[in-house]
PDB file of N, CA, C, O and CB in Angstrom:
ATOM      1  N   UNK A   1     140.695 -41.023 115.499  1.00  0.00           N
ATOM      2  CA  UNK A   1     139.888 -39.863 115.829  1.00  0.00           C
ATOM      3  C   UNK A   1     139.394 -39.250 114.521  1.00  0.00           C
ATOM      4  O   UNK A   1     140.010 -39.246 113.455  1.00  0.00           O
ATOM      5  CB  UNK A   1     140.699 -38.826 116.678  1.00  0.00           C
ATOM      6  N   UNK A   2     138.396 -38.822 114.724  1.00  0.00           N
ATOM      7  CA  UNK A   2     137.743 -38.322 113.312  1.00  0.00           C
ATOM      8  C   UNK A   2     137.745 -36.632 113.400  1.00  0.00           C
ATOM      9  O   UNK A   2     137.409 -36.135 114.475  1.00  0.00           O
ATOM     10  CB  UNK A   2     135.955 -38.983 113.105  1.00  0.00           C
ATOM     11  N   UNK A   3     138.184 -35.596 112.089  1.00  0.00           N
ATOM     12  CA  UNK A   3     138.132 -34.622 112.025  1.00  0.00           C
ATOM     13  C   UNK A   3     137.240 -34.138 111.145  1.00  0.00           C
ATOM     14  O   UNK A   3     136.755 -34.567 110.098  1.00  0.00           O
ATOM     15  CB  UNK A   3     139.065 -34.337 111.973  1.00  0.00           C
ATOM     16  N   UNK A   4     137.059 -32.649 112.114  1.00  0.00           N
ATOM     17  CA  UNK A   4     135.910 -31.839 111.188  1.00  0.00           C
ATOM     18  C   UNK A   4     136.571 -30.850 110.622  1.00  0.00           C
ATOM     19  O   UNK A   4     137.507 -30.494 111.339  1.00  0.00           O
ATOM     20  CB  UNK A   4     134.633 -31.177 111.942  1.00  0.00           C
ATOM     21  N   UNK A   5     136.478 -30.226 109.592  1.00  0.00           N
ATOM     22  CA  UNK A   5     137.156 -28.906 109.074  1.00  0.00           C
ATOM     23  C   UNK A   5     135.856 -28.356 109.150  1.00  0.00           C
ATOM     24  O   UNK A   5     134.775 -28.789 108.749  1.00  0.00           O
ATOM     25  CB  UNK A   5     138.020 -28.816 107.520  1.00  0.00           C
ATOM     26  N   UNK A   6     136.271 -26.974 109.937  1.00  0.00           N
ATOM     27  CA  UNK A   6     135.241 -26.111 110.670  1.00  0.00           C
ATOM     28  C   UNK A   6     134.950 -24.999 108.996  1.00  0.00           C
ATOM     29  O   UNK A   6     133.977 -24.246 108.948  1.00  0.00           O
ATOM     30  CB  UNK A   6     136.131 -25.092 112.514  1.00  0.00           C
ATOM     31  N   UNK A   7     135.587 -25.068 108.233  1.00  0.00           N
ATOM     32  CA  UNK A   7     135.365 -24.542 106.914  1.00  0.00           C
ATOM     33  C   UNK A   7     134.830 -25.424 105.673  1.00  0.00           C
ATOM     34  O   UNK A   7     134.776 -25.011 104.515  1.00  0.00           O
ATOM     35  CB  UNK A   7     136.586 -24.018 106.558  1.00  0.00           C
ATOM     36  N   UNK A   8     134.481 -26.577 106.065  1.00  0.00           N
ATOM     37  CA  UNK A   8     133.186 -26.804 105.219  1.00  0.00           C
ATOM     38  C   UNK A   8     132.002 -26.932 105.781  1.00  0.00           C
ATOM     39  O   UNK A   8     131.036 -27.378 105.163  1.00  0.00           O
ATOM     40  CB  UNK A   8     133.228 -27.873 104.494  1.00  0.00           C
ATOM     41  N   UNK A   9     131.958 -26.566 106.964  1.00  0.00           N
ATOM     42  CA  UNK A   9     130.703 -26.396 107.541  1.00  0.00           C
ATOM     43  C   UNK A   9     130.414 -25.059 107.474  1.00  0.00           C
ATOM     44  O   UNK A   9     131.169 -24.103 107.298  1.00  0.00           O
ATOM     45  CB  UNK A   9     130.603 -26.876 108.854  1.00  0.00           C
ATOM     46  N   UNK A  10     128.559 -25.133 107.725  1.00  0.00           N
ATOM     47  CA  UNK A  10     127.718 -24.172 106.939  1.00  0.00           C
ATOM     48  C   UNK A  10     128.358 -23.128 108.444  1.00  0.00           C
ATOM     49  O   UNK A  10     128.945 -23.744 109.333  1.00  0.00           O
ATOM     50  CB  UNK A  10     125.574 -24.635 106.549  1.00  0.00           C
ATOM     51  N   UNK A  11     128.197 -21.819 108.559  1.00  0.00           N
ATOM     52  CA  UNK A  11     128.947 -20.616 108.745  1.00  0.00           C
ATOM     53  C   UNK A  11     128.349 -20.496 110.047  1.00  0.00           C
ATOM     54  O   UNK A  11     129.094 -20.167 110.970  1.00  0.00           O
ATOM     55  CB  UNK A  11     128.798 -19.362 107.675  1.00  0.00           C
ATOM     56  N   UNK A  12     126.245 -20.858 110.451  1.00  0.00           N
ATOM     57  CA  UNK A  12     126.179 -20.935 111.635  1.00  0.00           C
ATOM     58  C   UNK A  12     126.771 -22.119 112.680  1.00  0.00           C
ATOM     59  O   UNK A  12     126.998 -22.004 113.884  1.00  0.00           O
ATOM     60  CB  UNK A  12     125.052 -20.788 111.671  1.00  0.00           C
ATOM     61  N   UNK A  13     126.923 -23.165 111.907  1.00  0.00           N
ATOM     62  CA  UNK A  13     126.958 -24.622 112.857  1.00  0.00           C
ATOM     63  C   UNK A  13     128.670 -23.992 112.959  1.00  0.00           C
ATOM     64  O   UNK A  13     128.804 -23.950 114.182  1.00  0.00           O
ATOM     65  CB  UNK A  13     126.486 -26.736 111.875  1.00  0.00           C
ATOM     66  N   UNK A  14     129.604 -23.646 112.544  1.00  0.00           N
ATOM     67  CA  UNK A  14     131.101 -23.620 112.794  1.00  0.00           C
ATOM     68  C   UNK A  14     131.332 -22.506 113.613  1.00  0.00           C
ATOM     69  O   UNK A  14     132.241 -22.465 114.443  1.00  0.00           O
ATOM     70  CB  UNK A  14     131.975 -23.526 111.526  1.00  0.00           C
ATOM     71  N   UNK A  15     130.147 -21.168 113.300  1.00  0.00           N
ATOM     72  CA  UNK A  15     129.983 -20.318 115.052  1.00  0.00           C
ATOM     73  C   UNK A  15     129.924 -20.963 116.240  1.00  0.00           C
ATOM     74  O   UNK A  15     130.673 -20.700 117.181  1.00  0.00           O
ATOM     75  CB  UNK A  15     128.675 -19.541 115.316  1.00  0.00           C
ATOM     76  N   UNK A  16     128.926 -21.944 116.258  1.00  0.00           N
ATOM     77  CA  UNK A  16     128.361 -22.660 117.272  1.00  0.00           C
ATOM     78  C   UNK A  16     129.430 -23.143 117.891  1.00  0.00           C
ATOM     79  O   UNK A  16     129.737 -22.898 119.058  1.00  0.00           O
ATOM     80  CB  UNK A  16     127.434 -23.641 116.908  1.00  0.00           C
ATOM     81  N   UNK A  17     130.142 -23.982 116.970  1.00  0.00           N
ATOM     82  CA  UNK A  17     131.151 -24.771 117.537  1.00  0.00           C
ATOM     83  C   UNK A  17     132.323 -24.127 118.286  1.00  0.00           C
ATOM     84  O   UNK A  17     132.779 -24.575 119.339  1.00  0.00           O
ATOM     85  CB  UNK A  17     131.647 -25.516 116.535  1.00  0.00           C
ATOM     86  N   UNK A  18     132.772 -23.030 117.648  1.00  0.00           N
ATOM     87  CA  UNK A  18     133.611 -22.380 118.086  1.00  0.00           C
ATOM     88  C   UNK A  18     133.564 -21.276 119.672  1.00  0.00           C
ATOM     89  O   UNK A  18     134.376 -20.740 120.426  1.00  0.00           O
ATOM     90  CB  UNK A  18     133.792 -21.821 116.920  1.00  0.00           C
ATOM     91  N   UNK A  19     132.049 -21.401 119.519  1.00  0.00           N
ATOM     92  CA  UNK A  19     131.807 -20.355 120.703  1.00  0.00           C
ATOM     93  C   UNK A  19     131.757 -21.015 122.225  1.00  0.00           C
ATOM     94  O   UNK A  19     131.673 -20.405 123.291  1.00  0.00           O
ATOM     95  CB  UNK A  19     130.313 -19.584 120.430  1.00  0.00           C
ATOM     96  N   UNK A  20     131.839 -22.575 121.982  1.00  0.00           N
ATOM     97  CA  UNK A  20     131.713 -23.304 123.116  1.00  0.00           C
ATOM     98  C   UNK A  20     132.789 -22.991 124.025  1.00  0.00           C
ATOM     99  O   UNK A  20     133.866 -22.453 123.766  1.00  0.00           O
ATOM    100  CB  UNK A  20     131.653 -24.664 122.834  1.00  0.00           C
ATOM    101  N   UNK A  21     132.415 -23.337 124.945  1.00  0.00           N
ATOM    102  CA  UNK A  21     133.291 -23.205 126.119  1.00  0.00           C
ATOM    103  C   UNK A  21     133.814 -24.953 126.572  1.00  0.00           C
ATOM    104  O   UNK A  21     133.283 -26.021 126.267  1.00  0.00           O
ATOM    105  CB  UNK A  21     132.276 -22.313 127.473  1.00  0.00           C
ATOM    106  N   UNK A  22     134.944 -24.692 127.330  1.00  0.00           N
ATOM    107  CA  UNK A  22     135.451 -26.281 127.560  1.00  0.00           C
ATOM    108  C   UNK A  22     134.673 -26.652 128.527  1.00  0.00           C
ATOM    109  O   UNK A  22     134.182 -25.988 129.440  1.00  0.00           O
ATOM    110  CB  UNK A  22     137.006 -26.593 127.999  1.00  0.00           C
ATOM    111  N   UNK A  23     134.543 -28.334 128.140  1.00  0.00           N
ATOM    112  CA  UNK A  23     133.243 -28.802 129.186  1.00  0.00           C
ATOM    113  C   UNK A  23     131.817 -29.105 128.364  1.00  0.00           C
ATOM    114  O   UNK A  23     131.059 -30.074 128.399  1.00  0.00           O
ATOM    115  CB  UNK A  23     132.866 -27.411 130.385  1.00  0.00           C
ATOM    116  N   UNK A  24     131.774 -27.608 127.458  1.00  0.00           N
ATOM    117  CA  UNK A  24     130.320 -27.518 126.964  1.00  0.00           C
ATOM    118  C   UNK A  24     129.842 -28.553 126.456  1.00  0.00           C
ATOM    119  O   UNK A  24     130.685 -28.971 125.662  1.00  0.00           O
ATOM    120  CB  UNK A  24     130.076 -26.614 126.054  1.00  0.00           C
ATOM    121  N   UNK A  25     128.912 -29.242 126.465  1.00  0.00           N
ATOM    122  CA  UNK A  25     128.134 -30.447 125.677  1.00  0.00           C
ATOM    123  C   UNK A  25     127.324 -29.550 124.006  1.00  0.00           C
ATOM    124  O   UNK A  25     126.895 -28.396 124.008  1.00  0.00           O
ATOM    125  CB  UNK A  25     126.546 -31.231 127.108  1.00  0.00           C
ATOM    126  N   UNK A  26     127.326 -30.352 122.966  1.00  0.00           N
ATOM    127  CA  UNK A  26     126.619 -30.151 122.181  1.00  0.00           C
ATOM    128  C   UNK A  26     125.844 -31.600 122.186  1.00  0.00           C
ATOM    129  O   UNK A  26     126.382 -32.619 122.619  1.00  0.00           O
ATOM    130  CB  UNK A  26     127.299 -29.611 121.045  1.00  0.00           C
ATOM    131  N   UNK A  27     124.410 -31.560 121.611  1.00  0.00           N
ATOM    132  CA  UNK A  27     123.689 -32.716 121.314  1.00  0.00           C
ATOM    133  C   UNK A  27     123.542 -32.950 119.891  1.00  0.00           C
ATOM    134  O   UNK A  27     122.892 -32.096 119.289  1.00  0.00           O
ATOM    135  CB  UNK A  27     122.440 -32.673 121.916  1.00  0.00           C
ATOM    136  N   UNK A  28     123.996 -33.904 119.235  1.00  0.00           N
ATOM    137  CA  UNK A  28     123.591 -34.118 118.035  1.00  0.00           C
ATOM    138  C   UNK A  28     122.404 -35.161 117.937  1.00  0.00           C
ATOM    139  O   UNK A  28     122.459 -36.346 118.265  1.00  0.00           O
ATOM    140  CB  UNK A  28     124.721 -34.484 117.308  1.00  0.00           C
ATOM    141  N   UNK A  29     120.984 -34.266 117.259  1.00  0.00           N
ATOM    142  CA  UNK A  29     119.350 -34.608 117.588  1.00  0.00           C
ATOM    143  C   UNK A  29     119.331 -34.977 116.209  1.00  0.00           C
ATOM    144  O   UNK A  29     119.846 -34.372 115.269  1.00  0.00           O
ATOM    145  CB  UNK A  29     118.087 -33.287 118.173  1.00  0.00           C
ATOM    146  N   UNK A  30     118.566 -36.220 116.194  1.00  0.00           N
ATOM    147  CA  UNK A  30     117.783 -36.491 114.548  1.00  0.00           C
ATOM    148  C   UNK A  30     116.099 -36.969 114.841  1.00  0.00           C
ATOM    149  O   UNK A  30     115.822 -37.974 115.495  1.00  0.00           O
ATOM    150  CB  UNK A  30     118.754 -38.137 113.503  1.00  0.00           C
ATOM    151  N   UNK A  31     115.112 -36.095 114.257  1.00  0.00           N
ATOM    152  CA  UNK A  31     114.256 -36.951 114.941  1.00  0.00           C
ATOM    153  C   UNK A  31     113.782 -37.100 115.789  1.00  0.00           C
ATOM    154  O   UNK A  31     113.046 -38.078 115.919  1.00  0.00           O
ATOM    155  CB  UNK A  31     114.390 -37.590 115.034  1.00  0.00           C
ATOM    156  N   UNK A  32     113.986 -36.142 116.843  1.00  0.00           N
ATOM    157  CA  UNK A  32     113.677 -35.495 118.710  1.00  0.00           C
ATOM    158  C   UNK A  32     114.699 -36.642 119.144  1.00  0.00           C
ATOM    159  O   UNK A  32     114.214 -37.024 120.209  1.00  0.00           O
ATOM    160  CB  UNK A  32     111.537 -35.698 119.715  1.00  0.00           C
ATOM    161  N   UNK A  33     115.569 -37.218 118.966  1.00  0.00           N
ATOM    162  CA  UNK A  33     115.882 -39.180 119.662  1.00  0.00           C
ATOM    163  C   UNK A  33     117.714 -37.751 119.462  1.00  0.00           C
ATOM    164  O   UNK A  33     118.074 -36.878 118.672  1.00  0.00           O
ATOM    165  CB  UNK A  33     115.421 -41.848 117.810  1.00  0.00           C
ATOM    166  N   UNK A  34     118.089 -38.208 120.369  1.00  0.00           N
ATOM    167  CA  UNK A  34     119.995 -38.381 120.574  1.00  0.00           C
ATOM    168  C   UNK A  34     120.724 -39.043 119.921  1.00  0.00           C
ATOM    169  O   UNK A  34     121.017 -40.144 120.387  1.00  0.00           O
ATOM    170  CB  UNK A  34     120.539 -38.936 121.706  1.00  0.00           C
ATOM    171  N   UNK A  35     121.086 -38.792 119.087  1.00  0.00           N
ATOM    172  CA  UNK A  35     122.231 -39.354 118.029  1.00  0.00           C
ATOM    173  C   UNK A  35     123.783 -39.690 118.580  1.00  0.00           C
ATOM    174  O   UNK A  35     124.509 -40.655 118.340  1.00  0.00           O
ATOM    175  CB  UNK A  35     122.429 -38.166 116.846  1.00  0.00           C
ATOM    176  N   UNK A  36     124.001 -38.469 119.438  1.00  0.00           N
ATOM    177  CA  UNK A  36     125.102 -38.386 119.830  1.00  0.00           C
ATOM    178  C   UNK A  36     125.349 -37.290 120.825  1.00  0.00           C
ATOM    179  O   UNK A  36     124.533 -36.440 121.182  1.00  0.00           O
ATOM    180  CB  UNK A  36     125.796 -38.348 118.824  1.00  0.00           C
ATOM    181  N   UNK A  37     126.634 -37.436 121.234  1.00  0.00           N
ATOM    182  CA  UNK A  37     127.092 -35.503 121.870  1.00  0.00           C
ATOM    183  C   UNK A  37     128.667 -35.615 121.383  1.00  0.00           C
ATOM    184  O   UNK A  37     129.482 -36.469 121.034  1.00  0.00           O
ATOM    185  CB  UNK A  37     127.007 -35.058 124.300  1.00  0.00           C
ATOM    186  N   UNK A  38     128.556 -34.156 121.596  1.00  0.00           N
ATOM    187  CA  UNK A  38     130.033 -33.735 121.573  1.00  0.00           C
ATOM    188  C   UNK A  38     130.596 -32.335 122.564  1.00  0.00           C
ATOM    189  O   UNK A  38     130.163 -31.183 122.572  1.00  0.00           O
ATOM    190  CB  UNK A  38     130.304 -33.391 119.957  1.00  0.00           C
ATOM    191  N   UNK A  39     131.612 -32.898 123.285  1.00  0.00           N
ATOM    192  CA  UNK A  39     132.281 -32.171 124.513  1.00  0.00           C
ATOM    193  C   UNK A  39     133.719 -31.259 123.962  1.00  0.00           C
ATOM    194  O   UNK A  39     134.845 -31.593 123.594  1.00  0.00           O
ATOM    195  CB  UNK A  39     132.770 -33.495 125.761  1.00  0.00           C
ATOM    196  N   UNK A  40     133.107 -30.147 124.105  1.00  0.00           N
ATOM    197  CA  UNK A  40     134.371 -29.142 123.740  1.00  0.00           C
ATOM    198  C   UNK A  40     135.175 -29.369 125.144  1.00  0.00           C
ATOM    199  O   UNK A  40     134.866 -29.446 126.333  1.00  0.00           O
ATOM    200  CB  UNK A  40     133.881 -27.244 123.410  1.00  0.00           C
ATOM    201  N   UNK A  41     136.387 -29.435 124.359  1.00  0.00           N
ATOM    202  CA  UNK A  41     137.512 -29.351 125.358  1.00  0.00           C
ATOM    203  C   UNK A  41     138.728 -28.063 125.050  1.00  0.00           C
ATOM    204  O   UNK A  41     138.854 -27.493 123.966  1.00  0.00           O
ATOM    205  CB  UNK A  41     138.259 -30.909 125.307  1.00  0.00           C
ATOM    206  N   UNK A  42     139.422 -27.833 126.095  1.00  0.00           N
ATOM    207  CA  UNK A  42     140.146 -26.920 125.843  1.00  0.00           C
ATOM    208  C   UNK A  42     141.090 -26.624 124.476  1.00  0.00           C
ATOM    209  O   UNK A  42     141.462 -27.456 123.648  1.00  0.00           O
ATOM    210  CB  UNK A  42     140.731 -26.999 126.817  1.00  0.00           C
ATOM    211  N   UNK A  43     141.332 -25.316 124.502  1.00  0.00           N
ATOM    212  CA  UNK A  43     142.266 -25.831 123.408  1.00  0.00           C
ATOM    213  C   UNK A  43     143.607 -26.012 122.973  1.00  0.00           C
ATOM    214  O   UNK A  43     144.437 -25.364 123.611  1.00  0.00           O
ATOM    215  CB  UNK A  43     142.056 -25.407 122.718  1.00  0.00           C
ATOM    216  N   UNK A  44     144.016 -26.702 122.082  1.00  0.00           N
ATOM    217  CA  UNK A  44     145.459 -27.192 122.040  1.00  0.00           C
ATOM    218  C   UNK A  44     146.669 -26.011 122.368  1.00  0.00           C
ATOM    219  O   UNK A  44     146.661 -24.976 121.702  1.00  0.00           O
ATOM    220  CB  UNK A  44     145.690 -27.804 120.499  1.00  0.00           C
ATOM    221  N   UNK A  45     147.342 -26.151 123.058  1.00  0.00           N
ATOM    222  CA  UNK A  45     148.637 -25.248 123.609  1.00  0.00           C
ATOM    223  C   UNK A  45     149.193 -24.944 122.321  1.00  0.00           C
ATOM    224  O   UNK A  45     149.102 -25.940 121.604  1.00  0.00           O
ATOM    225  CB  UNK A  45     149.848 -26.051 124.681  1.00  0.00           C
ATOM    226  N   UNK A  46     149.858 -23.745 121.596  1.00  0.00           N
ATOM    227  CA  UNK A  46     150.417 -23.538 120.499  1.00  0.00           C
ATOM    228  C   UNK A  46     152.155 -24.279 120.777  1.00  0.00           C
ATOM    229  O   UNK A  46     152.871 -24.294 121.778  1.00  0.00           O
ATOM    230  CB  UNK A  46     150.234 -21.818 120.177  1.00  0.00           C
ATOM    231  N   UNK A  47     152.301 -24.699 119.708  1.00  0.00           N
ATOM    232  CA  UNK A  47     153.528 -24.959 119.459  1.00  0.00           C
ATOM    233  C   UNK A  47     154.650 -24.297 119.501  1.00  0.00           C
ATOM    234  O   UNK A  47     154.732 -23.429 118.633  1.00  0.00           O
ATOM    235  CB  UNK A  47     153.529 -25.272 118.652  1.00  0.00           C
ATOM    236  N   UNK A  48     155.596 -24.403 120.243  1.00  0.00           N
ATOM    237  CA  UNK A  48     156.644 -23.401 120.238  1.00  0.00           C
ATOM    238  C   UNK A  48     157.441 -23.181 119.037  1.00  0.00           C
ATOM    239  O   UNK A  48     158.038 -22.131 118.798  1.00  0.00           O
ATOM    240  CB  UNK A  48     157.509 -23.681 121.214  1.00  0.00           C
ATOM    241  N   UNK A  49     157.419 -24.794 117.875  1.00  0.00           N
ATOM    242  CA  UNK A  49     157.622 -24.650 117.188  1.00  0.00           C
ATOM    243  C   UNK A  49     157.444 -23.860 115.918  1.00  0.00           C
ATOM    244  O   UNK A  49     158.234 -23.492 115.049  1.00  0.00           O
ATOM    245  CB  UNK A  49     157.624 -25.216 117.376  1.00  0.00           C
ATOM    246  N   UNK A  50     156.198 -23.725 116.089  1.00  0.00           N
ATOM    247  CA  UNK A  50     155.205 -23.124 114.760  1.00  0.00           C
ATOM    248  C   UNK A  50     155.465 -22.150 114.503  1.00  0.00           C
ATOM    249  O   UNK A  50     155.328 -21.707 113.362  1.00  0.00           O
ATOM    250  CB  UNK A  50     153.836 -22.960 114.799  1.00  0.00           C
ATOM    251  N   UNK A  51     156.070 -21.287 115.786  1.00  0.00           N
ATOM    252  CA  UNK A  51     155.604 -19.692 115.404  1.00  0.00           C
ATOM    253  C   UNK A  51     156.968 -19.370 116.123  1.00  0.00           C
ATOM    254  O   UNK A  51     156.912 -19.218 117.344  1.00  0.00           O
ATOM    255  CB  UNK A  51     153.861 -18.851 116.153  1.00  0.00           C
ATOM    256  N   UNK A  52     158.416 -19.229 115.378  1.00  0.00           N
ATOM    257  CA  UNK A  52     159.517 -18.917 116.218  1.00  0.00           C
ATOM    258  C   UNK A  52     159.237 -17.532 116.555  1.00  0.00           C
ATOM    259  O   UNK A  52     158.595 -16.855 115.751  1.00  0.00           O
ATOM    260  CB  UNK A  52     160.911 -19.135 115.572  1.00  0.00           C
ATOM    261  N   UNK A  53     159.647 -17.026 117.661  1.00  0.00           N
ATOM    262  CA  UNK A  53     159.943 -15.593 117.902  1.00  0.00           C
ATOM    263  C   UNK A  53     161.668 -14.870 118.021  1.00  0.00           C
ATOM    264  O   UNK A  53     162.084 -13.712 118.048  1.00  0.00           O
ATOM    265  CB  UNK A  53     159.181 -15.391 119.289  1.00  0.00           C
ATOM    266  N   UNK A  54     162.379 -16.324 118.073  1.00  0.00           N
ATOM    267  CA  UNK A  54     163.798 -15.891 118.190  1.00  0.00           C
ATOM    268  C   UNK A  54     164.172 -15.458 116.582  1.00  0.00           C
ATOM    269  O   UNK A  54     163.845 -16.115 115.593  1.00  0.00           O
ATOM    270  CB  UNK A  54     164.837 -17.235 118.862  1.00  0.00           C
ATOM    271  N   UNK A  55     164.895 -14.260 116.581  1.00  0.00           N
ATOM    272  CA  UNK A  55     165.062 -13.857 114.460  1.00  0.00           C
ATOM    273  C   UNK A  55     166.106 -14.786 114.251  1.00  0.00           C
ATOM    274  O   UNK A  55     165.652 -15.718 113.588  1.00  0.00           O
ATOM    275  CB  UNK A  55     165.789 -11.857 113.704  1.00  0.00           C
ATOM    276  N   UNK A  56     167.289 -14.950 114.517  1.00  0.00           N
ATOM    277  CA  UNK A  56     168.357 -16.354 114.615  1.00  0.00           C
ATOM    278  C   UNK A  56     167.106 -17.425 113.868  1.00  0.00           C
ATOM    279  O   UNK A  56     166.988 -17.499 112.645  1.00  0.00           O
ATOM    280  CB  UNK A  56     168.966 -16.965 116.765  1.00  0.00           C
ATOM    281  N   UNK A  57     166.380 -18.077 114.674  1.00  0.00           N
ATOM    282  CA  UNK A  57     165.447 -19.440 114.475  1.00  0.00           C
ATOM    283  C   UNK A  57     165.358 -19.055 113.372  1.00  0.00           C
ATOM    284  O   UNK A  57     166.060 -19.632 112.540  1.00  0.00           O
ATOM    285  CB  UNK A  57     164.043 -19.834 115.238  1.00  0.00           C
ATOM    286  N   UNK A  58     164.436 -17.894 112.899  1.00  0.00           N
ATOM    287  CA  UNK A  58     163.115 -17.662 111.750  1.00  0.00           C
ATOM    288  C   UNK A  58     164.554 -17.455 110.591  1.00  0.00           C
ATOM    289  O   UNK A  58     164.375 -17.768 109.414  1.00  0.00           O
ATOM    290  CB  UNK A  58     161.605 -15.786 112.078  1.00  0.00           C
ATOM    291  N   UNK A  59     165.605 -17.045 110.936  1.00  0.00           N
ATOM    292  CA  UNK A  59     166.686 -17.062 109.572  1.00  0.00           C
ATOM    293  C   UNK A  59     167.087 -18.337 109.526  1.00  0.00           C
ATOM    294  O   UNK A  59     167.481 -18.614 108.393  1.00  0.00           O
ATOM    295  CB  UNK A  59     168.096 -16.091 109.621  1.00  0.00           C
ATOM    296  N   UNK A  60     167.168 -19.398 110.418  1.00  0.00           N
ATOM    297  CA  UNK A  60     167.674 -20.768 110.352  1.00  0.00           C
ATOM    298  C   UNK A  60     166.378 -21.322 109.087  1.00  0.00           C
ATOM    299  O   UNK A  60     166.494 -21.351 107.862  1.00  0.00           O
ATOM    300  CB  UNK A  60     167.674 -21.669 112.195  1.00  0.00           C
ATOM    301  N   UNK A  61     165.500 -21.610 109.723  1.00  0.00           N
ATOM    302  CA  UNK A  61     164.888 -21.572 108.974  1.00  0.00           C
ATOM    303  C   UNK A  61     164.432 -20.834 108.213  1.00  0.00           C
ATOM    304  O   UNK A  61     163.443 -21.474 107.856  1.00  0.00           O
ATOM    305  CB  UNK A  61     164.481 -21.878 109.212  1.00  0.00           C
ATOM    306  N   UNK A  62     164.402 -19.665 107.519  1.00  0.00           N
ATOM    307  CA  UNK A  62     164.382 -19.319 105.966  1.00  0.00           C
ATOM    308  C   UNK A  62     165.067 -20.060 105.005  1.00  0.00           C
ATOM    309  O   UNK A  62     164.681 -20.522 103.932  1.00  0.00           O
ATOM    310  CB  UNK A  62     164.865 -18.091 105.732  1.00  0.00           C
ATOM    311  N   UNK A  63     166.483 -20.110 105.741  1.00  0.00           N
ATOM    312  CA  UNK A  63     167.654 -20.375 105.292  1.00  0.00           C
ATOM    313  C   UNK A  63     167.477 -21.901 104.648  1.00  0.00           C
ATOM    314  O   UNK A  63     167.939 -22.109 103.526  1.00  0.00           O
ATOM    315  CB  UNK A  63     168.714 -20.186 106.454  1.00  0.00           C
ATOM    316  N   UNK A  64     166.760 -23.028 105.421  1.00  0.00           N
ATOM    317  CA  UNK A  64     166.415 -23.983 105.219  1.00  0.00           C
ATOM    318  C   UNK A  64     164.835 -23.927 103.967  1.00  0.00           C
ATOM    319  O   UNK A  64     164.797 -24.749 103.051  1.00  0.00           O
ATOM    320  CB  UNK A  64     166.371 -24.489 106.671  1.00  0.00           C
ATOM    321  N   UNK A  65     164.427 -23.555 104.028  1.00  0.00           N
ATOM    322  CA  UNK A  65     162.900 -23.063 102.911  1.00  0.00           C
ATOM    323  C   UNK A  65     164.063 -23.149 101.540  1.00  0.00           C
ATOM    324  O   UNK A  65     164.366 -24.115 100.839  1.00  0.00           O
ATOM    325  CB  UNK A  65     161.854 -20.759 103.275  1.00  0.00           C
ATOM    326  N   UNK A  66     164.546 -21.704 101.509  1.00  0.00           N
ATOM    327  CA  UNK A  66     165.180 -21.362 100.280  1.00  0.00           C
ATOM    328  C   UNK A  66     166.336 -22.721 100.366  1.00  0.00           C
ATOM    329  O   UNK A  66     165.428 -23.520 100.598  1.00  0.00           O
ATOM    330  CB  UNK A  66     165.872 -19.572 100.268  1.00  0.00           C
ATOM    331  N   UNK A  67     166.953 -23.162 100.367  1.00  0.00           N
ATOM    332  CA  UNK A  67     167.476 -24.395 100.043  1.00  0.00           C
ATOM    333  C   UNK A  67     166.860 -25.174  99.465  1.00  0.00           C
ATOM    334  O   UNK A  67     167.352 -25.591  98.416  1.00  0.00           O
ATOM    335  CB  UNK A  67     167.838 -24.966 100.852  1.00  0.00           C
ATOM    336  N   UNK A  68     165.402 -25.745  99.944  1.00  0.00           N
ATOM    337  CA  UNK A  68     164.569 -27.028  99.508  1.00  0.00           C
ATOM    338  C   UNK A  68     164.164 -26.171  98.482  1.00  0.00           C
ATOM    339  O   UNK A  68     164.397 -26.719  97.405  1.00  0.00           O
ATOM    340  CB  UNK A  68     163.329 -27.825 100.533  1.00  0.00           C
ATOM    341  N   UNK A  69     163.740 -25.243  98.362  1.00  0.00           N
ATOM    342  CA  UNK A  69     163.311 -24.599  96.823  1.00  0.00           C
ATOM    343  C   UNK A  69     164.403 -24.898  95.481  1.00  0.00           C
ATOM    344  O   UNK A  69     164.338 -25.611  94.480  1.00  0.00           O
ATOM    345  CB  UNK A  69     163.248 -22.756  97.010  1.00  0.00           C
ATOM    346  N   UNK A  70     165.333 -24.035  95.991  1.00  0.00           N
ATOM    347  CA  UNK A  70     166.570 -24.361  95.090  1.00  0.00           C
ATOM    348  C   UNK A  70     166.929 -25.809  94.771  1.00  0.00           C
ATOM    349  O   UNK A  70     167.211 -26.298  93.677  1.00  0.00           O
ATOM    350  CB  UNK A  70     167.779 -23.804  95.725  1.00  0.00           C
ATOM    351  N   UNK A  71     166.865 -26.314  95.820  1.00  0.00           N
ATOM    352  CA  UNK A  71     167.004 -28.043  95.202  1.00  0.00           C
ATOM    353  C   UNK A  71     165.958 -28.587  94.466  1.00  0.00           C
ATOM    354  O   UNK A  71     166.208 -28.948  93.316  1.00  0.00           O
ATOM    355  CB  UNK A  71     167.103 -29.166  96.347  1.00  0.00           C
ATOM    356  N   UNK A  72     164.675 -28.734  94.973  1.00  0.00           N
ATOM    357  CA  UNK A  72     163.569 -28.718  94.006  1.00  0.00           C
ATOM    358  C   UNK A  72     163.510 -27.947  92.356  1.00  0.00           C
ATOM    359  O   UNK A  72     162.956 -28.550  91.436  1.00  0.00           O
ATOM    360  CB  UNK A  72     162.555 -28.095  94.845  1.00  0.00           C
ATOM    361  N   UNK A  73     163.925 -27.046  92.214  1.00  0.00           N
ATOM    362  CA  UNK A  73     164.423 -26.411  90.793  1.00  0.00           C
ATOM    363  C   UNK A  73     165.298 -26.267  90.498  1.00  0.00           C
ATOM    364  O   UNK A  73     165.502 -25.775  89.389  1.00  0.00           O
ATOM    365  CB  UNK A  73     164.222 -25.490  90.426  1.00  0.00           C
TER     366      UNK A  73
END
């Protein structure tokens, strides 16, 4: 699968993209002729991991950060 980083694109085309709705078609035109499309789909469910809310977790892991630091130096 190929990725876009919505931050090196120019500031209107990464509005665009972002404002789609799931489903939405974009056309990519060169030339009046169809190059391509692209179908926004919903978006990814957040990770339960990513973002603990339990304080226990978020000290487990601190606890784990400051370790790999300390070992690293």
């Amino acid at each position: 699968m190929q990725r876009i980083d919505l931050d090196d694109l120019p500031p209107r085309l990464a509005q665009l993209l972002l404002g789609l709705e799931a489903g939405e078609e974009v056309l990519l035109v060169r030339g009046g002729a169809v190059e391509g499309r692209l179908t926004a789909g919903a978006p990814a469910p957040a990770d339960a991991e990513a973002a603990p809310s339990d304080p226990e977790r978020m000290g487990e892991i601190m606890e784990q950060f400051r370790s790999m630091i300390e070992d690293e130096f």
